[in-house]
N, C-alpha and C positions, 0 to 999 in steps of 0.2 A: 647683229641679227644672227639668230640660229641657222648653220648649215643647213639643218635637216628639222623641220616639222611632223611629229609623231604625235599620230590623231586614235588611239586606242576607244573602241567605242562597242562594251558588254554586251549591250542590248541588242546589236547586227552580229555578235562575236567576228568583227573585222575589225584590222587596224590599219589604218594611214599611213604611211612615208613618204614624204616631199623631200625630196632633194628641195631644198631653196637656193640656190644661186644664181638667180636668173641673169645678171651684170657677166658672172661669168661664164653663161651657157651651161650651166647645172653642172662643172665638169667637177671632177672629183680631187678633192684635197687631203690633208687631214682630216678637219670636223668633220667632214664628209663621213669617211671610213669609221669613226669613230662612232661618229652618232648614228648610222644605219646598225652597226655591232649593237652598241648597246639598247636600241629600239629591238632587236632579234632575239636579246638579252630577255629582257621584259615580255615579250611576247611568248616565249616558249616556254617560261614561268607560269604566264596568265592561263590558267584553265580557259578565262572566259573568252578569251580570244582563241578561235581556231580558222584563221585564216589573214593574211594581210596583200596588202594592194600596195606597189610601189611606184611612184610615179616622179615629175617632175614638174617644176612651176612652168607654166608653159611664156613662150614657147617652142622650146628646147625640153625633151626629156633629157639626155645627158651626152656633152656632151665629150666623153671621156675625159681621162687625165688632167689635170689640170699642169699643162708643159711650163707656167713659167714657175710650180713647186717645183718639177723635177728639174728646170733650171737651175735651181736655186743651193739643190743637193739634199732635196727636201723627199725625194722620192718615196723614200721608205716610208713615210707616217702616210703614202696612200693604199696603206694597206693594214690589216690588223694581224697577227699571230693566229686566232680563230677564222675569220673566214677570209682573210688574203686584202683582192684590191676591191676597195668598196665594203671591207666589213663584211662581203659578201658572198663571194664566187665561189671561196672554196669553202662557206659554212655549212657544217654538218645541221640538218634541222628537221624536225618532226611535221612541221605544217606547210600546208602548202602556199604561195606566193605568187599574185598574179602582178605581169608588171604592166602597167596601163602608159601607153605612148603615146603620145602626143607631140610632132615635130623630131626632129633627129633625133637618132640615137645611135651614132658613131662611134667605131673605136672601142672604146671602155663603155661604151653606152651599148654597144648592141650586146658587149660581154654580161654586161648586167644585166638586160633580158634573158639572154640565153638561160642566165643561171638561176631565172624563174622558172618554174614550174608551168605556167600559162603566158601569155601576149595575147593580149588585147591591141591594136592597135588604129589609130584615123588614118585617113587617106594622108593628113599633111609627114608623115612617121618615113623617116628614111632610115637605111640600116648600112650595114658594113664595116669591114675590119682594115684600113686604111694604113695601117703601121706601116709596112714593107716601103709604102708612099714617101717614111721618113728613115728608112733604112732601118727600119725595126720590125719584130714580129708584135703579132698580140699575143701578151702574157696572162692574159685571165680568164683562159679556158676557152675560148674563140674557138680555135683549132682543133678542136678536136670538139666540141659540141655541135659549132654547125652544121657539120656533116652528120648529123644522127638527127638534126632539126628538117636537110634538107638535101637533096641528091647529093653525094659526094660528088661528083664530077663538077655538078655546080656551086658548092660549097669551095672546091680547088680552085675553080675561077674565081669567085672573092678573096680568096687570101691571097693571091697569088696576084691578080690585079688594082687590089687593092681601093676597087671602085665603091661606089655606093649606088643603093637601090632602093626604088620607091615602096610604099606596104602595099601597094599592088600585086607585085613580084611578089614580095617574102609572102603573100597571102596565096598564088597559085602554088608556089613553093610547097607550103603546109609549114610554114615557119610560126604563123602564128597563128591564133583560135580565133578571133574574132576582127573583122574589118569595117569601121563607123564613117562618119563624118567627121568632119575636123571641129575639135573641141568637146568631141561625145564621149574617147576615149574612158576617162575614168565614168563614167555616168554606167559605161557599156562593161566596165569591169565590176562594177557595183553586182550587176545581173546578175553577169555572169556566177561572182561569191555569193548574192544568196541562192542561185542555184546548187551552189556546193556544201552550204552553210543548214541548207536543209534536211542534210543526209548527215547519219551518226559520224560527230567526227573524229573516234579511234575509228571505227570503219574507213574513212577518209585518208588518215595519215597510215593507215596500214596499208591501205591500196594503195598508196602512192610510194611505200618504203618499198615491196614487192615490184610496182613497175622501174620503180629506177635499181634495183637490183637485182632485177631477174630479166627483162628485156633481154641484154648483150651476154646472158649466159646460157651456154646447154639448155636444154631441158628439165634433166637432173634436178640440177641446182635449183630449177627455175618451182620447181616443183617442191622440195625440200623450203623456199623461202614463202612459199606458199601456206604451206602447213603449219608455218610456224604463226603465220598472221592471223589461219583459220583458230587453232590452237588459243591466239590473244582474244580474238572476236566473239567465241564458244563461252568463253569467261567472263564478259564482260555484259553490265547491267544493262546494256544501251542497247544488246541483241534482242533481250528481254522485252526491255521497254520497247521496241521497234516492232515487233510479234504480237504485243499486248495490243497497243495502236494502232495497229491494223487488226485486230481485231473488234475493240471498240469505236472502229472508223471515225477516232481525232486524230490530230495531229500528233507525232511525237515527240516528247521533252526529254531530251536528250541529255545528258550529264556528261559524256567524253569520260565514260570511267565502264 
């Protein structure tokens, strides 16, 4: 059976990612990192896709590393050259990614939300970075992302405690966007993308390449990477179309171009 189930679907322009390893708590291995990579592959290829949801067979969304690869001396294949551990974390990428939880997501598991774009998460959804617990840190961006997800101060007490915590918290926190019922998670991620899937999506991937590069910078800069979006969005058929359809008050058919 396939690690990872990739559900590409034109007509929502969203695409699926299932981790599948429910036997092993979704945690990550090889196929793993492999097939999330090349579903990221595909997807930032596909025009028709301008948005993807990643989740896990419940119910366990992921439950990090899989320790008896890295027993094994297997460590390295959990990760890729392009985006690290998970095919993921440290991939460079144009669209955005919501990850839909459902049940833990520890470890390597809450590294993998971080290094989405949005969290969706149910009430069953725990989080935290638990390494130090095994005498290790977290290696896949943990540390340095939570703390921009959520107080620093309390951000140091999870890495440093190494405790876990319920989507309760992480939800007073502002850790993540959305908080359901258990088992609603992806139904409530679906929403959430075509809320986003409705708006032009070079508009979409250029606001999001501006907030994640202009946030933790000066002003200056933050301005300069501004203009250069406005500059892409001034040119593009889709500002057009958006202006025109609001004018003839239909909806707009967007192209991503």
């Amino acid at each position: 059976m396939a690690a990872i189930v990739f559900e590409p679907d034109a007509e929502s322009h969203v695409a699926l990612i299932t981790i599948d390893r429910p036997d092993a708590r979704n945690a990550v291995n090889g196929e793993v990192a492999q097939g999330i990579e090349a579903a990221l592959d595909q997807i930032e290829e596909d025009d028709s896709i301008w948005l993807t949801i990643l989740t896990g067979t419940p119910p366990v969304f992921c439950a990090g590393a899989d320790l008896k690869e890295i027993n094994s001396g297997r460590a390295r294949e959990l990760q890729t050259k392009r985006g690290g551990f998970a095919g993921l974390v440290r991939r460079e990428r144009k669209k955005p990614v919501i990850a839909a939880v459902d049940g833990p997501a520890l470890a390597g598991g809450t590294e993998i939300a971080l290094s989405c774009d949005l969290i969706v998460a149910s009430t069953t959804a725990t989080f935290g970075i638990p390494e130090v617990k095994r005498g290790i840190i977290a290696g896949g961006g943990g540390l340095f992302r939570l703390g921009r997800r959520i107080p620093f101060t309390v951000a140091m007490e999870w890495a440093l405690t190494g405790g876990s915590y319920p989507a309760e918290r992480a939800a007073e926190l502002g850790m993540i966007n959305r908080l359901c019922e258990p088992g609603e998670a992806l139904g409530e991620a679906r929403k959430l993308a075509a809320e986003i899937t409705a708006n032009g999506p070079l508009a979409v991937q250029l606001s999001r390449q501006v907030m994640l590069e202009a946030t933790y910078k000066d002003e200056g800069e933050g301005w300069s990477t501004t203009r250069e979006a406005l500059r892409q969005v001034f040119e593009s058929s889709d500002l057009k179309e958006g202006i025109q359809a609001f004018i003839e008050k239909r909806p707009p058919r967007w192209t991503g171009s």
